[in-house]
Each structure stands twice: as C-alpha cells, then as structure tokens.
C-alpha positions as a Markdown table, in Angstrom:
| # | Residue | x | y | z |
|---|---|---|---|---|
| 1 | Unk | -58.2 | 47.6 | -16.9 |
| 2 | Unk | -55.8 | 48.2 | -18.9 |
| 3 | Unk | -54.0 | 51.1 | -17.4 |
| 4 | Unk | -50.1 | 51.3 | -17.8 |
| 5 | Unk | -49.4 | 52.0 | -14.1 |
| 6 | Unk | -45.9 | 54.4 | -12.9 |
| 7 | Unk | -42.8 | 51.8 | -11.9 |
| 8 | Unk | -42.8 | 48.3 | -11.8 |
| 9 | Unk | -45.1 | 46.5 | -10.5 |
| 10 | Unk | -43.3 | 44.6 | -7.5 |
| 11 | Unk | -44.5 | 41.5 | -5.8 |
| 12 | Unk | -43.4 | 42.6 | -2.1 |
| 13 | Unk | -42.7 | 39.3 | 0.3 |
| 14 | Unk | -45.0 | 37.8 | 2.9 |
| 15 | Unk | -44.9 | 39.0 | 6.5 |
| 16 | Unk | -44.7 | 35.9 | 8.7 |
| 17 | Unk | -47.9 | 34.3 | 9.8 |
| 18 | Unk | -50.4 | 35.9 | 11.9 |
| 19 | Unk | -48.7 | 39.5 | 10.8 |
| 20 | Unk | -50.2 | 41.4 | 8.5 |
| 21 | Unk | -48.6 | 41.1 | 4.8 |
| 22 | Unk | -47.4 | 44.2 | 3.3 |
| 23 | Unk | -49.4 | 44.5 | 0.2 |
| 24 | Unk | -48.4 | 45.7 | -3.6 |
| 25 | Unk | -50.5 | 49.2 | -3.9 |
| 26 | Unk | -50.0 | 52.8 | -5.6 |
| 27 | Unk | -51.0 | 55.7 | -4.9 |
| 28 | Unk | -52.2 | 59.0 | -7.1 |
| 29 | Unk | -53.5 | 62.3 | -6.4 |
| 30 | Unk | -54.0 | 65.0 | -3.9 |
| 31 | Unk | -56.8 | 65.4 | -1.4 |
| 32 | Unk | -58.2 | 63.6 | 1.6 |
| 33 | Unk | -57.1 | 60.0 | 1.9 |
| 34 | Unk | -58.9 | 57.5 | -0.4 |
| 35 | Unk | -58.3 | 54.0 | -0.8 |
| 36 | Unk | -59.9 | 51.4 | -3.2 |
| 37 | Unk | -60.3 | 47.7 | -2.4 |
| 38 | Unk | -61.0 | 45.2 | -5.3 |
| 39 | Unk | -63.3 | 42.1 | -5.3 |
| 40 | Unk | -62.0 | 38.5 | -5.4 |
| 41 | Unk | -60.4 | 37.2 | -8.5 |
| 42 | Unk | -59.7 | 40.7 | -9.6 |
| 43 | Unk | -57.1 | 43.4 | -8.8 |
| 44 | Unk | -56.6 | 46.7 | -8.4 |
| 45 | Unk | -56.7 | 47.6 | -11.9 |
| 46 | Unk | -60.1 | 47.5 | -12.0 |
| 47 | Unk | -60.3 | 51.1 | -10.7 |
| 48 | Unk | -59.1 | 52.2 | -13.9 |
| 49 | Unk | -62.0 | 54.0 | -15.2 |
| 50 | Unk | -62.5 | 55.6 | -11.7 |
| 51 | Unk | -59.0 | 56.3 | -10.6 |
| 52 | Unk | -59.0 | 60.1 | -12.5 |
| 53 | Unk | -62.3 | 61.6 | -11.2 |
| 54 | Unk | -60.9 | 60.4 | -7.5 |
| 55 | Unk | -57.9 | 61.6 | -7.7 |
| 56 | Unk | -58.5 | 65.1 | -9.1 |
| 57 | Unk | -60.1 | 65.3 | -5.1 |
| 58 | Unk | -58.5 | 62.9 | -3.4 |
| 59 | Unk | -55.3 | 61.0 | -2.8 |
| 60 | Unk | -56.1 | 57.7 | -3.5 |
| 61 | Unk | -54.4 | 54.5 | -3.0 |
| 62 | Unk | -55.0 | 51.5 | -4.9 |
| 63 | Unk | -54.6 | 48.2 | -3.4 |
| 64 | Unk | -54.0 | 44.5 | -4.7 |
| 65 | Unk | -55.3 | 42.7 | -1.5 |
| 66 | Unk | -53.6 | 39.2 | 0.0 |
| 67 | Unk | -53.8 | 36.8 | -2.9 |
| 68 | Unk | -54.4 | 38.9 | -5.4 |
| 69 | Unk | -52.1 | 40.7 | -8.2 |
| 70 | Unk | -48.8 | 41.6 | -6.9 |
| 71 | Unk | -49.1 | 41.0 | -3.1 |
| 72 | Unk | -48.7 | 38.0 | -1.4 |
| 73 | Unk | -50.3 | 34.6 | -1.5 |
| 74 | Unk | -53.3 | 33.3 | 0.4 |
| 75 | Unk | -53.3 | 30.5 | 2.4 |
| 76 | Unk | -55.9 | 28.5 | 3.4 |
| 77 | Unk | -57.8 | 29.5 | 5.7 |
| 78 | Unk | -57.0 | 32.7 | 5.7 |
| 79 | Unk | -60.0 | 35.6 | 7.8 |
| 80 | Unk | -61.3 | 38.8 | 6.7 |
| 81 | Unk | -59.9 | 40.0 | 10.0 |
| 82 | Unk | -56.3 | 39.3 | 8.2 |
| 83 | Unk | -57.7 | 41.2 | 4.9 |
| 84 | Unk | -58.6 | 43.9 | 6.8 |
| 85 | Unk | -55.6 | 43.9 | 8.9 |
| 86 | Unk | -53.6 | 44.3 | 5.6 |
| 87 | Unk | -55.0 | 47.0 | 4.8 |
| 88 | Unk | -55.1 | 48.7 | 8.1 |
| 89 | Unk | -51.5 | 48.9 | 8.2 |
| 90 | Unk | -51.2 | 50.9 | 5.2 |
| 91 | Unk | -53.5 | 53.8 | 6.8 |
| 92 | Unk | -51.9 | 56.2 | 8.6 |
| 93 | Unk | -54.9 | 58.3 | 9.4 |
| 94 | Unk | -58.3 | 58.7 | 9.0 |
| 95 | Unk | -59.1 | 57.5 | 5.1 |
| 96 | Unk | -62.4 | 57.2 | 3.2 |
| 97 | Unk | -62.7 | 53.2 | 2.5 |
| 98 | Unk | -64.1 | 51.9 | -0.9 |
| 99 | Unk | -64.5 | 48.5 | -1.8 |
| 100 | Unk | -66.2 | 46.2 | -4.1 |
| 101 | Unk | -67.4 | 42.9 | -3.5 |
| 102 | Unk | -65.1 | 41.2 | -1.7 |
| 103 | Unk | -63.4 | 44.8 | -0.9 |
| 104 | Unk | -66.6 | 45.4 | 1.0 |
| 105 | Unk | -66.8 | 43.1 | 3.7 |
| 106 | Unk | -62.9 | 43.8 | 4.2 |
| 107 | Unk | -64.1 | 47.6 | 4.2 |
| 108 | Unk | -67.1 | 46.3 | 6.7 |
| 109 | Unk | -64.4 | 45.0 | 9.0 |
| 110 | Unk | -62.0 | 47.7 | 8.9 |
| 111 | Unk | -65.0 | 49.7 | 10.2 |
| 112 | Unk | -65.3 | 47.6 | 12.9 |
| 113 | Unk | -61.8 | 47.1 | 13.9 |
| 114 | Unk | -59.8 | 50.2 | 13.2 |
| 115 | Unk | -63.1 | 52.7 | 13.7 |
| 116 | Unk | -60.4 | 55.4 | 13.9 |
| 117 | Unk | -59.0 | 55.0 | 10.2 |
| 118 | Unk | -62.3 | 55.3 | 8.3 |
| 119 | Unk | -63.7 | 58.5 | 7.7 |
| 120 | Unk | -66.3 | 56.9 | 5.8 |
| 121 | Unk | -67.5 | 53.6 | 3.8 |
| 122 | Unk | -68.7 | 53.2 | 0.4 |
| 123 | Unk | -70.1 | 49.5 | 0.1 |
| 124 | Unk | -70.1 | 49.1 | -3.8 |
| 125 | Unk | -71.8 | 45.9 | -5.1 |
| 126 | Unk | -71.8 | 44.0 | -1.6 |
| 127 | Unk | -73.0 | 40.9 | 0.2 |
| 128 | Unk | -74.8 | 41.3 | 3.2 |
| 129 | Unk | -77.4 | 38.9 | 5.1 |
| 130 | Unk | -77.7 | 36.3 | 2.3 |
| 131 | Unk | -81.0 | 34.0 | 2.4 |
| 132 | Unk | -80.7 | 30.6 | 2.6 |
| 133 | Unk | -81.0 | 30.2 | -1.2 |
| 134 | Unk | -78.3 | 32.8 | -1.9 |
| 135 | Unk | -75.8 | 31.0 | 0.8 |
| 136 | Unk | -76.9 | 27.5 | -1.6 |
| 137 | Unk | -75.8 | 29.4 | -5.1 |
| 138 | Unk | -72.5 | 30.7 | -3.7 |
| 139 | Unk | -71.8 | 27.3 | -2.5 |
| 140 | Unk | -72.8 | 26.1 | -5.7 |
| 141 | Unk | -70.1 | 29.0 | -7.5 |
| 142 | Unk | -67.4 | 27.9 | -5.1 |
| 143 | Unk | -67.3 | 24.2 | -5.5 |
| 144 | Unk | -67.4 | 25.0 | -9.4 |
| 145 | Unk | -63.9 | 27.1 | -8.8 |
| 146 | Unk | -62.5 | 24.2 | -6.9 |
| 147 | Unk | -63.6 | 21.3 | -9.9 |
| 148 | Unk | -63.1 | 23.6 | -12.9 |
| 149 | Unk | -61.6 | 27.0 | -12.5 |
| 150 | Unk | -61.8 | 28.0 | -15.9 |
| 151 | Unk | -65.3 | 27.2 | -16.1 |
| 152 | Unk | -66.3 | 29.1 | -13.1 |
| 153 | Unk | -64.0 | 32.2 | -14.6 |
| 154 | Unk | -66.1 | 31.9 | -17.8 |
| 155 | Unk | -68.9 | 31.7 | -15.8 |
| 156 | Unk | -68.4 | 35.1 | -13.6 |
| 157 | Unk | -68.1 | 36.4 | -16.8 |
| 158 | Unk | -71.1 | 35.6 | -18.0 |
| 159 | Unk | -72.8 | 37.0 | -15.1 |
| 160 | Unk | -70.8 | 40.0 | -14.9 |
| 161 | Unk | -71.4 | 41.7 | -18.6 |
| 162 | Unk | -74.8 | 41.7 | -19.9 |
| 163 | Unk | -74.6 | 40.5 | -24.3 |
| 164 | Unk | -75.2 | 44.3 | -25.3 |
| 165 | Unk | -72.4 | 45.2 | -22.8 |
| 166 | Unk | -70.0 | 42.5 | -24.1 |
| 167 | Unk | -70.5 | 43.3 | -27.5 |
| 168 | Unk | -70.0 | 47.1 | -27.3 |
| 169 | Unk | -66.5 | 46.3 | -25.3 |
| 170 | Unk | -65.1 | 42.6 | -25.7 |
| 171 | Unk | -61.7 | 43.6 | -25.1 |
| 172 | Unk | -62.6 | 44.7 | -21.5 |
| 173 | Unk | -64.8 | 41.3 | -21.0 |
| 174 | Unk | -61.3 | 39.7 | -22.4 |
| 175 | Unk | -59.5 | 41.8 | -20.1 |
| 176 | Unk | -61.2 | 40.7 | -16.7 |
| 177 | Unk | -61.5 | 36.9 | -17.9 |
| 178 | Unk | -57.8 | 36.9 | -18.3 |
| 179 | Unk | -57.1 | 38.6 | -14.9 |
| 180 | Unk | -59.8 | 36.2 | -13.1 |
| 181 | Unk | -57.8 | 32.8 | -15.3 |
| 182 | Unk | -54.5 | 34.5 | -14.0 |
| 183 | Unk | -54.9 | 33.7 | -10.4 |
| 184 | Unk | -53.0 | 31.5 | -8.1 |
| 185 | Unk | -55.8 | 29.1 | -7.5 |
| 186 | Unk | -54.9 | 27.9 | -4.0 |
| 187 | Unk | -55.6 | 32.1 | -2.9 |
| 188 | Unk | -58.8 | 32.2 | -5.2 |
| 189 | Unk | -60.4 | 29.5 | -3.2 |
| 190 | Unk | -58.9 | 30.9 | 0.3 |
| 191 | Unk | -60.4 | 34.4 | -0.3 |
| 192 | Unk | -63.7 | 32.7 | -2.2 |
| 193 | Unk | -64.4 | 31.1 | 1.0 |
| 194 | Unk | -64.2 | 34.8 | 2.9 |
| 195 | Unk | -66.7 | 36.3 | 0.3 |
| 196 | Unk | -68.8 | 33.4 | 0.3 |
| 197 | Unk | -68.9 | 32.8 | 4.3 |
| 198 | Unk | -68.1 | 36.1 | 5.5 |
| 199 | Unk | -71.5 | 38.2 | 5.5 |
| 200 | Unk | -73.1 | 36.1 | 8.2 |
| 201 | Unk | -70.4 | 37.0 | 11.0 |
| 202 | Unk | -70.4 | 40.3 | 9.7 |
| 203 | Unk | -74.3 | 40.9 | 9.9 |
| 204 | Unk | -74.6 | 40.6 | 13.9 |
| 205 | Unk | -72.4 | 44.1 | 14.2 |
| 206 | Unk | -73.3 | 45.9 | 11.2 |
| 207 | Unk | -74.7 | 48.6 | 14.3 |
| 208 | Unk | -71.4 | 49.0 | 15.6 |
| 209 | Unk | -70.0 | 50.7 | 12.3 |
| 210 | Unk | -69.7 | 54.4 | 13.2 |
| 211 | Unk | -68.6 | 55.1 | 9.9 |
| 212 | Unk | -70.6 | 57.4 | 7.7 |
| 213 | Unk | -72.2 | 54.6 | 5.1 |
| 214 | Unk | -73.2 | 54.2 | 1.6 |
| 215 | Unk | -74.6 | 50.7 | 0.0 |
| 216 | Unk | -74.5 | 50.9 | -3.7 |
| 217 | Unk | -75.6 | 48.3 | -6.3 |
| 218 | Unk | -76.6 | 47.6 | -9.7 |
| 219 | Unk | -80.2 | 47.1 | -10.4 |
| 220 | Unk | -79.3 | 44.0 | -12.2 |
| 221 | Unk | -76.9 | 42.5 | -10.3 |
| 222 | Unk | -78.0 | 39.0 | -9.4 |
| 223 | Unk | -75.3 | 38.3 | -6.6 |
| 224 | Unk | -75.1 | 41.4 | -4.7 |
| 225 | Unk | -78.4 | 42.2 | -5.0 |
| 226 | Unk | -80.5 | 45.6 | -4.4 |
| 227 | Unk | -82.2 | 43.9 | -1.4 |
| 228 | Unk | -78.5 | 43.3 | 0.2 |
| 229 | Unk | -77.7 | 47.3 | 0.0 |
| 230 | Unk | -81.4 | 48.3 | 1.3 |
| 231 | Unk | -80.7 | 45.5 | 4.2 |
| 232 | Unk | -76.8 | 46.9 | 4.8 |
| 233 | Unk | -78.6 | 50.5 | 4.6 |
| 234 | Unk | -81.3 | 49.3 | 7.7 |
| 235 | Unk | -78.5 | 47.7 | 9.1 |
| 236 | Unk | -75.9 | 50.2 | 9.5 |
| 237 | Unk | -76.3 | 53.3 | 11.6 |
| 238 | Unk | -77.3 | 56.4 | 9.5 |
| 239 | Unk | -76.3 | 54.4 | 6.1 |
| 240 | Unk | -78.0 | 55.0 | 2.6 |
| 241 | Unk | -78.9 | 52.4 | -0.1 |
| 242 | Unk | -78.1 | 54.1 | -4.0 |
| 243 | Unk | -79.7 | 51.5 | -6.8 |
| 244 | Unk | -77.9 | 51.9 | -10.6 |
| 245 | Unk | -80.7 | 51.1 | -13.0 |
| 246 | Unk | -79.6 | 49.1 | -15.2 |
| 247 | Unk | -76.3 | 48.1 | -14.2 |
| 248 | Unk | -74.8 | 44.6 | -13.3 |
| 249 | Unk | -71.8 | 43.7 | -11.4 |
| 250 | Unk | -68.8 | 45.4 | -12.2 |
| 251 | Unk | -69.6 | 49.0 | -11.1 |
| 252 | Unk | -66.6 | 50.2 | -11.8 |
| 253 | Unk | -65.9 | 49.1 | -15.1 |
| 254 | Unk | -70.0 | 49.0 | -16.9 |
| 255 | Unk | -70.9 | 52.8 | -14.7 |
| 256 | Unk | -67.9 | 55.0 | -13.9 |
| 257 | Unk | -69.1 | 58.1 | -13.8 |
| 258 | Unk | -72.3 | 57.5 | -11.8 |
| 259 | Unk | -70.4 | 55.5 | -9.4 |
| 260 | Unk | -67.6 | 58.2 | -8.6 |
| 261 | Unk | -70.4 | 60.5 | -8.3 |
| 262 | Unk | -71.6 | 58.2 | -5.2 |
| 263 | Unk | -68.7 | 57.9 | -3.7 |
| 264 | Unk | -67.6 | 61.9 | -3.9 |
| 265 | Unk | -71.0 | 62.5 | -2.8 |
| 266 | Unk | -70.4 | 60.4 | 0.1 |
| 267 | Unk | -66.8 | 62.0 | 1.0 |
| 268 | Unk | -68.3 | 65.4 | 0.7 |
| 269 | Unk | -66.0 | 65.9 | -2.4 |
| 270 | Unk | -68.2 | 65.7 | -5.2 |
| 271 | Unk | -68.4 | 69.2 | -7.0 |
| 272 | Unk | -71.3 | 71.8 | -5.5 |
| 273 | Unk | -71.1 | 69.2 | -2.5 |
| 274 | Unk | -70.1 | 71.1 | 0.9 |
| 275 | Unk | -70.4 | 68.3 | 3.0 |
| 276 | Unk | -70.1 | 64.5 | 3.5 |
| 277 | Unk | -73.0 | 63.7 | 4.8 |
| 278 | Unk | -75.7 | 63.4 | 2.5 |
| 279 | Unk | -74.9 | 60.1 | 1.4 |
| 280 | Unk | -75.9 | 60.0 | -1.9 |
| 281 | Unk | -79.2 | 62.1 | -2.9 |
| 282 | Unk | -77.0 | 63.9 | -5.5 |
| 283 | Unk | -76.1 | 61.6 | -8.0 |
| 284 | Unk | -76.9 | 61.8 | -11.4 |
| 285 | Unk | -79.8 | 60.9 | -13.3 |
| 286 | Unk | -79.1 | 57.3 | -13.3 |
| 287 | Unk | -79.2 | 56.3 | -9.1 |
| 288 | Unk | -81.8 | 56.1 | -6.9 |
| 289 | Unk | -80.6 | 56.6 | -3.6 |
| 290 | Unk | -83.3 | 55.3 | -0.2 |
| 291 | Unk | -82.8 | 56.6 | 3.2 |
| 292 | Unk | -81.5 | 54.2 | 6.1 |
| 293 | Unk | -84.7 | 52.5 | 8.0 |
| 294 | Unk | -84.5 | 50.4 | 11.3 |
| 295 | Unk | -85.3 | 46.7 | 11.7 |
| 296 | Unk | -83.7 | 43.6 | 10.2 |
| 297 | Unk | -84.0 | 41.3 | 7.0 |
| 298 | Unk | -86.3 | 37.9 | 7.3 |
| 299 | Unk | -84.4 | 36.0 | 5.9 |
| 300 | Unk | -80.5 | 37.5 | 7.3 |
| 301 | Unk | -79.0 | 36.5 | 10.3 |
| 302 | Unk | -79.6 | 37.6 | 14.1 |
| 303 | Unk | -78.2 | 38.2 | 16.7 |
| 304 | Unk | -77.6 | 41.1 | 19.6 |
| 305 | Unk | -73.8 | 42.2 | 19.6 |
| 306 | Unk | -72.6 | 41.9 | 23.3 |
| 307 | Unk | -68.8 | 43.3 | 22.4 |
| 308 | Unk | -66.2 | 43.7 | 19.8 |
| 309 | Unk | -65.7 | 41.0 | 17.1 |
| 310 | Unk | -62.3 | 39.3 | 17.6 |
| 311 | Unk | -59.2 | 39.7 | 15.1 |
| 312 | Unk | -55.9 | 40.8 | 14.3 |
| 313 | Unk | -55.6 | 44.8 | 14.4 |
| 314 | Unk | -52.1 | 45.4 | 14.2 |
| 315 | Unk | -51.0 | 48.2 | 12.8 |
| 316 | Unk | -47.6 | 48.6 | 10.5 |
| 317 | Unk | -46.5 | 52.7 | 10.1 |
C-alpha cells in the first residue's frame, strides 16, 4: 500500500445532493477497461500489489469511493445505489468491474443498474445472504466502530492478517491499520452501515445480473465466507465460486498473484486464455474454482424479483 502514485493526489469537491460525486481515481495501462473498487475503511491503494499484472492487459482505473481517501465525504445515510452511481459516471463504456468487500456489493449494483457498463464482475471477498448469526456479528463490529473506533480498527486487523502473516510483513499490517485510523469517522459509519445492511436487498435480484460472474474468497476468511461465494455463485446466472486455500481477508494484499490470475481469467485476458468465459478453472495451483448450481441458501433471504430495483443511475461523461 505503499505505492507512490503519478501527481497529486487531489480531493475533488462534492457534487450537490442526490448527484453523483465525482470521485478521486487514476488510471494506468492499456487494454480493455478495468476498474477496481476498494472495501470500507480502505482506499484504493490497496491494489497496489495487483495494479502491474492488470495493467500490462488492461487499462485500469483505480477508485477511492465516497468517503473514502481523496473523494468526498459520506453522509449519513448515504445507499449503495449512490456508491454505485459514483462510479457509473466515471464509465464511459462497457468495463470489467472488480471489487472487494464493500467494492462488491457496489459492483453487484452497478450490475444491476447500469447492465450496459459491465462487461463482467469479479466479486472478491464478498457478502452475500448472511444468516442470522452473521447479520448479529456485523452488528456487533459496527456498534464497536461507533463506541471505539480505534478498537474496532485494531480489531479488523486482527482478523484480517493471520500471526505468521503479520510477522513476515508488519509494515503492511501497519500500513492498513493506519489507513483504516485515518478515516473520517462520520463516512466510516455511513458506508459501514451499506456493507453491513446491504446484502439482504441485494440477494432478491442477484438473477437479474447479466454480467459474466466470478465469486472469489479466502478459505479462511471468517466474514466473507466460502459459503457466501458458493451462495452468490447459485445465485447469479452462469457465475462461478473460486476458494484460495489458505488465505484470509485481504485478497489483494496476503494472494496477489493468484488473485490477478482470477480476475484475467475471468476477462479472458489472462495469458493462454482466449476467452472470457471460463470463469476461473485456470488459476494456479492454489484456487479451487466450483461451477454455478441453482437453488437458494437456507439461511439467505427470499424473495421473487417482480422489476428493477430503484436508485439513482445518472450518468456524468
């Protein structure tokens, strides 16, 4: 994370309200359009490790979204219709869609909404139909931010890097504690409250993404769990569920290589790959990637879709 990035890094000014904001992002690279969506708390340097295996095949943009980094504050009760309105209005045509975390239900709901810009998904470490317990421990995780936000920040960290992990790199697990302590805390909780809340709207038209789809998680990630990609792979249309062994959280940061290798795989970029739409079988020795099934999760939410979700879908040139 630690990337010294071309220019200054400019906080741009909020649009008014109910417009979408125009965010801080960068772009590198050449290639079919790429752009990469952070989680909560985090910002957009935490492609670093990614950003030059992308952009030797793509041209990639990396975003800080609303509240985060550079871009503009969060206000209460901001939606992830707004997120993904944001980051709508930076597309100008059809772009493959990363995110993490957070980044993936934004990425989930630019699916839905602007169909037309996404030329496919990668869902990296997401939340998708969370069980009644898992709703009770990110309630739990939230409140914690909004008593003691340096505890909780301590606390995703602890979660986050595994002790051999930490050890072998401190400086990065310094690195994202500092970025996650950096925050404006009134935006933390705003977008806290999208990633904690926002799966269970989402899950009802998970069949309407047309979007070719890949879920992919660590095997040891206790928040966006294995289950959550195999239900988001049963869920969405044609999708694919790829499981790191071994890995936690932060994708990005703890499994570089085998991530990037998903995600080219998935834009039909990745090296001996002629096409996009295997999804993922082709992916190093440490993924396992599942095939999409039909059918819904016990324990996830319900529900026919009988139209298209509501929300802002303006688009900015």
């Amino acid at each position: 994370m630690g990337r010294s990035e071309a220019g200054a890094r400019v906080r741009v000014p909020a649009s008014p309200a109910g417009a979408p904001v125009a965010l801080s992002h960068e772009t590198h690279g050449d290639g079919p359009e790429m752009v990469l969506l952070h989680g909560v708390g985090l910002d957009r340097r935490m492609w670093d490790r990614c950003l030059p295996a992308l952009a030797a095949r793509h041209r990639v943009t990396l975003v800080d979204l609303r509240g985060h980094g550079a871009s503009p504050a969060a206000a209460a009760g901001v939606s992830l219709a707004e997120l993904a309105a944001d980051v709508g209005a930076l597309l100008t045509g059809p772009t493959h869609v990363v995110g993490f975390s957070l980044g993936a239900l934004v990425a989930q709901r630019l699916g839905l909404d602007r169909p037309e810009l996404t030329a496919s998904l990668t869902l990296v470490s997401s939340v998708a139909g969370r069980s009644e317990e898992e709703r009770a421990a990110v309630a739990r995780r939230q409140e914690l931010a909004a008593q003691d936000f340096g505890a909780s920040a301590w606390a995703a960290v602890d979660r986050w890097f595994s002790p051999a992990w930490r050890a072998q790199d401190p400086g990065l697990a310094r690195q994202v504690l500092d970025t996650l302590l950096a925050n404006d805390r009134a935006s933390y909780l705003a977008c806290y409250r999208v990633f904690a809340t926002a799966d269970t709207g989402l899950w009802r038209w998970l069949p309407r993404i047309t979007a070719p789809t890949v879920a992919v998680t660590g095997e040891r990630d206790p928040g966006s769990t294995p289950a959550m990609s195999h239900r988001l792979a049963e869920r969405i249309p044609g999708a694919r569920a790829v499981i790191v062994p071994g890995a936690r959280h932060l994708l990005p940061l703890e499994c570089p290589r085998e991530l990037t290798d998903v995600i080219l795989t998935r834009t039909g970029a990745h090296a001996g790959t002629d096409t996009g739409t295997d999804g993922g079988n082709q992916t190093g020795n440490r993924t396992r990637s599942h095939g999409s099934h039909t059918g819904t999760h016990p324990g996830a939410p319900t529900g026919a879709p009988t139209g298209a979700p509501t929300g802002q879908e303006s688009h900015r040139s």
